[in-house]
C-alpha positions as a Markdown table, in Angstrom:
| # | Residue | x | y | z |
|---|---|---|---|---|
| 1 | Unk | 83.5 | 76.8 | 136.0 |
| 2 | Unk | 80.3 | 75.7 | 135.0 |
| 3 | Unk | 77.9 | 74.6 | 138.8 |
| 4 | Unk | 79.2 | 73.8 | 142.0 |
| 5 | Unk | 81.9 | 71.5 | 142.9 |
| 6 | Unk | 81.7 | 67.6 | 142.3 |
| 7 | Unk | 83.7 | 64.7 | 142.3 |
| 8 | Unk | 84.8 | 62.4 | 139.5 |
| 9 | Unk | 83.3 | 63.5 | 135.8 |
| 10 | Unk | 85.0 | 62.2 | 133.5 |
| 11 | Unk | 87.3 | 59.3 | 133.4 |
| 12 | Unk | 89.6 | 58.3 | 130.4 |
| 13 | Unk | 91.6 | 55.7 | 129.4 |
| 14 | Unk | 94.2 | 56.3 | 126.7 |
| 15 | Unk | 97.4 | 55.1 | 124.9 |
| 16 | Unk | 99.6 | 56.7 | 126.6 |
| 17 | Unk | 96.5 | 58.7 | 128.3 |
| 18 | Unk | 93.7 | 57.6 | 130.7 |
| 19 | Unk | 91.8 | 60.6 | 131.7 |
| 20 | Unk | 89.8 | 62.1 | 134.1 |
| 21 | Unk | 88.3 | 65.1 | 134.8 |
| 22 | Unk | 86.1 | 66.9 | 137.1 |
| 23 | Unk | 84.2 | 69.9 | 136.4 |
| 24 | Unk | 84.0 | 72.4 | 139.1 |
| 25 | Unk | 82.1 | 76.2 | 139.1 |
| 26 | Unk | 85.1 | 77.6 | 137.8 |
| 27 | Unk | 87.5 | 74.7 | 136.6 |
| 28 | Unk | 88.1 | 71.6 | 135.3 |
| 29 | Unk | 90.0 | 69.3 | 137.9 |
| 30 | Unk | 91.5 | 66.9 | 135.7 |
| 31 | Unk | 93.4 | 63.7 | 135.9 |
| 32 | Unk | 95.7 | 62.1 | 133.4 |
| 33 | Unk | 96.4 | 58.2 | 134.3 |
| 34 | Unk | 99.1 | 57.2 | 131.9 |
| 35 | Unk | 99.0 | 53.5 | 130.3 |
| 36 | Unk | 100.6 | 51.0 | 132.3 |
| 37 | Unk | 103.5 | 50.7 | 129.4 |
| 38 | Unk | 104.4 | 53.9 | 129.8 |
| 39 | Unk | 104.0 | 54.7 | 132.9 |
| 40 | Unk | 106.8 | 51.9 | 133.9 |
| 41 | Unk | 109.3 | 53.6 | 131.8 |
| 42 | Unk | 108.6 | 56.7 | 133.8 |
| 43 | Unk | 108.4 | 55.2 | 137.1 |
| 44 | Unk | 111.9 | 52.8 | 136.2 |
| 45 | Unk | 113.2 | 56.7 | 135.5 |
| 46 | Unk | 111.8 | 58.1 | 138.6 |
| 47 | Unk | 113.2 | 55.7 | 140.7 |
| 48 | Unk | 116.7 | 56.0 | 139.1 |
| 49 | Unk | 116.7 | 59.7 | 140.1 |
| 50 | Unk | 119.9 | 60.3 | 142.2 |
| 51 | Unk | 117.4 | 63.2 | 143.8 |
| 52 | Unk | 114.2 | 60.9 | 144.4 |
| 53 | Unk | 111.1 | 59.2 | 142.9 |
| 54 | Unk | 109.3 | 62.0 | 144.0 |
| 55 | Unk | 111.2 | 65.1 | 142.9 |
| 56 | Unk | 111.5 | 63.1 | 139.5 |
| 57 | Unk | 108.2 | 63.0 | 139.0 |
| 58 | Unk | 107.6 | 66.8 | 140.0 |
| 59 | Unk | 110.1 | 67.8 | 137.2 |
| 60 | Unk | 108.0 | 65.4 | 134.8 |
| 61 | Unk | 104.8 | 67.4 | 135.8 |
| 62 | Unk | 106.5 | 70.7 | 134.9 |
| 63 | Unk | 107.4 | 69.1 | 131.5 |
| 64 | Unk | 104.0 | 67.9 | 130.9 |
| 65 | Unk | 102.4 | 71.0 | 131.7 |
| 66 | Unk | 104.7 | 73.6 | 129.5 |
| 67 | Unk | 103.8 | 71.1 | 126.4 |
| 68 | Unk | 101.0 | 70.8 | 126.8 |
| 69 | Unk | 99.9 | 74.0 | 127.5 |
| 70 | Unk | 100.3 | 75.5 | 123.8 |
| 71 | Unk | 97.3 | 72.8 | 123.0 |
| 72 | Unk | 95.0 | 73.5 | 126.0 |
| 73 | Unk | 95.9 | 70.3 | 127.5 |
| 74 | Unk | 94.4 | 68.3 | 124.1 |
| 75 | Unk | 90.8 | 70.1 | 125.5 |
| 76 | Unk | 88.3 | 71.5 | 123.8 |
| 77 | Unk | 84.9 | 72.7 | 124.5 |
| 78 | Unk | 81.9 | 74.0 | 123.7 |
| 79 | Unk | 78.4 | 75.5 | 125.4 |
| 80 | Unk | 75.8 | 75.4 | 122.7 |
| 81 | Unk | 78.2 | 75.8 | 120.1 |
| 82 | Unk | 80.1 | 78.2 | 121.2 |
| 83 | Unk | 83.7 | 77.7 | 121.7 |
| 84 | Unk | 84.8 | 77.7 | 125.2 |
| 85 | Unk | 89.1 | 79.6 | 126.0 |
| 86 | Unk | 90.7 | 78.3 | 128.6 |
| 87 | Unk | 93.1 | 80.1 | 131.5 |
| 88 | Unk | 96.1 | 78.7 | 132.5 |
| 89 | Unk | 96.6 | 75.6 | 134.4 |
| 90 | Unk | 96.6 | 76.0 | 138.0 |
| 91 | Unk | 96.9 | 73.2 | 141.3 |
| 92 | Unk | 99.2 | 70.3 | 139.2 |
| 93 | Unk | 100.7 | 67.8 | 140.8 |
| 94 | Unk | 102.0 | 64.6 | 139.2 |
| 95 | Unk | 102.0 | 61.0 | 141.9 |
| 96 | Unk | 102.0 | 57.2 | 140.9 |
| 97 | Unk | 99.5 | 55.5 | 142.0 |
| 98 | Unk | 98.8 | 51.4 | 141.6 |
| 99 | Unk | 102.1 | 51.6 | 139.2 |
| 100 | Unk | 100.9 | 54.2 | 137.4 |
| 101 | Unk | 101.8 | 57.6 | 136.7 |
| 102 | Unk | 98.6 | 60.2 | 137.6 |
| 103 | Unk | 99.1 | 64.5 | 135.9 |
| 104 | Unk | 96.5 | 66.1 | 138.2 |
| 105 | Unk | 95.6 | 69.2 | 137.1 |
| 106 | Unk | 92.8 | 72.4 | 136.9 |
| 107 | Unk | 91.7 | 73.6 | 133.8 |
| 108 | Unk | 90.1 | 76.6 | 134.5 |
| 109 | Unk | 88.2 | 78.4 | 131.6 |
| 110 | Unk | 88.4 | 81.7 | 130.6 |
| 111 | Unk | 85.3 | 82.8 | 132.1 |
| 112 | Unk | 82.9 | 80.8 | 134.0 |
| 113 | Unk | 79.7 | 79.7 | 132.1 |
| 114 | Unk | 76.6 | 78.9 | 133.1 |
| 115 | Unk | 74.8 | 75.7 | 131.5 |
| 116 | Unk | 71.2 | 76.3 | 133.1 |
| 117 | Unk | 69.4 | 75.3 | 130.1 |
| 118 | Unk | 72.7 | 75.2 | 127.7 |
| 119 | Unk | 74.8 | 71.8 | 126.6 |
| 120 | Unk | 77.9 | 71.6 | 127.3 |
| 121 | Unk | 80.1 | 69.4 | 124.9 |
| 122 | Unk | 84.0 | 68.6 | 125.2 |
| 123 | Unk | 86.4 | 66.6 | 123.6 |
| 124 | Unk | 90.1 | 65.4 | 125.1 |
| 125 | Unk | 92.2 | 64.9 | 121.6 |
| 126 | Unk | 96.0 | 65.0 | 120.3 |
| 127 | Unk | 95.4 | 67.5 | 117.6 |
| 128 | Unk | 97.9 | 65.3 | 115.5 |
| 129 | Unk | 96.0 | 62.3 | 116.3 |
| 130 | Unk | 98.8 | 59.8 | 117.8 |
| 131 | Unk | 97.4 | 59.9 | 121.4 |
| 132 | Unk | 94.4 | 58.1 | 122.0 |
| 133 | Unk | 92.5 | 59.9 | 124.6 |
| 134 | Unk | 88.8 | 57.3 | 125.6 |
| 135 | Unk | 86.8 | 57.8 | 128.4 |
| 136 | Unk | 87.3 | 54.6 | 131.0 |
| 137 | Unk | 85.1 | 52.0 | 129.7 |
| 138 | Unk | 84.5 | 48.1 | 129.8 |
| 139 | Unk | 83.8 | 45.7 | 127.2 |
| 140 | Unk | 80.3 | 47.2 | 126.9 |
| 141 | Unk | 81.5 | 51.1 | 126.2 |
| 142 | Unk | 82.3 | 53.8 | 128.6 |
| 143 | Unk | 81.6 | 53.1 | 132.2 |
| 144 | Unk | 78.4 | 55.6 | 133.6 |
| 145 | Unk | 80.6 | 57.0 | 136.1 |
| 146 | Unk | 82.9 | 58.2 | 133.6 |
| 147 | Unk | 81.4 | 60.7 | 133.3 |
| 148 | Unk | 79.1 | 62.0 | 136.6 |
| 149 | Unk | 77.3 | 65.5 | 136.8 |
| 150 | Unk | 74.6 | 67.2 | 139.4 |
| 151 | Unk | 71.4 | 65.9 | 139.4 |
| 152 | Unk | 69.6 | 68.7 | 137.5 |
| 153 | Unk | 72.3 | 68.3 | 134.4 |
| 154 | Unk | 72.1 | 64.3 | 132.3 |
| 155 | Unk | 75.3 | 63.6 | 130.8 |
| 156 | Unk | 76.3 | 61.3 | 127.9 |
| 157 | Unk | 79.1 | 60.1 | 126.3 |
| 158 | Unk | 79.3 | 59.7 | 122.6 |
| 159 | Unk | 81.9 | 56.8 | 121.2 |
| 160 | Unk | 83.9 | 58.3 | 118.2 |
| 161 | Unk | 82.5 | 56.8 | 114.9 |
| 162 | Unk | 84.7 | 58.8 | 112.3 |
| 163 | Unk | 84.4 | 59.1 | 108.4 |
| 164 | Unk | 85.9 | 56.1 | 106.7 |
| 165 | Unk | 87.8 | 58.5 | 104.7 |
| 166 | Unk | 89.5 | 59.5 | 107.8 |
| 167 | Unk | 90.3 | 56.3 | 108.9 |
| 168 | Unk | 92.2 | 55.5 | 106.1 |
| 169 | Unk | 94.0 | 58.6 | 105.9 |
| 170 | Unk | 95.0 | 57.9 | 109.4 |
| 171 | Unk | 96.0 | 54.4 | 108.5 |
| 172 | Unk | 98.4 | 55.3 | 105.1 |
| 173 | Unk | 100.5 | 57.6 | 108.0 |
| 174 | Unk | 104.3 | 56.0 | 107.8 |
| 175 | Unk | 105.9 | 56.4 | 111.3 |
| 176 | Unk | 107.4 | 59.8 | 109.7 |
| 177 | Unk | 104.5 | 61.2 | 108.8 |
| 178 | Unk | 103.0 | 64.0 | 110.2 |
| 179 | Unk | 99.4 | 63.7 | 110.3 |
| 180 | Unk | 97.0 | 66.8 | 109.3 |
| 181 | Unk | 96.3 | 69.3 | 112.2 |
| 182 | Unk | 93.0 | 68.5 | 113.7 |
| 183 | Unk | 93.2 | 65.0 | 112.5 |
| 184 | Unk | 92.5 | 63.4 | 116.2 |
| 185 | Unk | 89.1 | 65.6 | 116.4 |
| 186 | Unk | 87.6 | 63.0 | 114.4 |
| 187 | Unk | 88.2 | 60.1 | 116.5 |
| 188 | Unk | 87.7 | 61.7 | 120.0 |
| 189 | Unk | 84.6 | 60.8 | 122.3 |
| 190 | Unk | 82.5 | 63.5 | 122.9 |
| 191 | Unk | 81.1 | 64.6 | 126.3 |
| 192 | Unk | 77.7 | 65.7 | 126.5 |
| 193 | Unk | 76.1 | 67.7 | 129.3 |
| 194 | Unk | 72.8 | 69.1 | 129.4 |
| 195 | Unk | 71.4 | 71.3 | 132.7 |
């Protein structure tokens, strides 16, 4: 997709998400760690299948990846303000690992794009804002390795800080309420890359 291969980018935690991603010249490997909640209601499934943890979780996969292909996988991205298409999702494969359930997938763009002297920004968010999607972090923000790129590019990651009006539309959603489309934007961390 964007400069030659490299190992982890972007990591992020989320509820039910933690995700990670890995930019590559042509796609974006990803990774989606689910929360530990979650991901033991999938696994308790799993195991129950009278066909296998491991065929179970390949028919999750397929699940995850038909919805959530009509929302580019919660993606969007940008190179110098210019919106960034996406092709469709290639290599998936769906494991636990540690007692958690891992979506690995590529995300290959449209067409590749070259950031020699371009930013690249992204953002990983549930258009209708119930899934948190956070890069991993500690106590002190997101972790530097997060989010990793070659050593002519500097990356950053920029923490959400959304519009107080937003927050409290957010919070007066009942449980049956469908929240505005786009909503989630505003409370998604940004990725920054500059080459």
């Amino acid at each position: 997709m964007l400069w030659p291969d490299f190992r982890p980018l972007w990591t992020c935690i989320a509820a039910p998400w933690r995700h990670f991603f890995c930019l590559s010249r042509w796609a974006p490997a990803c990774g989606w760690r689910l929360d530990p909640f979650y991901s033991l209601v999938l696994l308790e499934e799993a195991r129950a299948a009278e066909d296998g943890q491991d065929a179970a979780l390949d028919r999750l996969g397929g699940d995850m990846l038909v919805n959530l292909a009509p929302r580019d996988f919660f993606t969007e991205a940008e190179v110098d303000g210019k919106a960034l298409a996406f092709a469709a999702v290639s290599e998936a494969t769906v494991m636990a690992r540690d007692e958690r359930v891992v979506l690995h997938f590529r995300l290959p763009l449209a067409e590749p794009q070259d950031l020699a002297g371009s930013t690249l920004e992204y953002r990983v968010f549930d258009p209708s804002y119930y899934v948190e999607v956070v890069h991993e972090a500690d106590d002190e923000g997101p972790l530097a390795q997060a989010l990793s790129v070659p050593d002519a590019c500097q990356a950053s990651i920029i923490v959400a800080d959304p519009d107080p009006e937003k927050v409290m539309a957010a919070a007066q959603l009942d449980v049956d309420d469908s929240a505005p489309q786009g909503l989630g934007r505003f409370f998604a961390e940004t990725g920054r890359v500059s080459c």
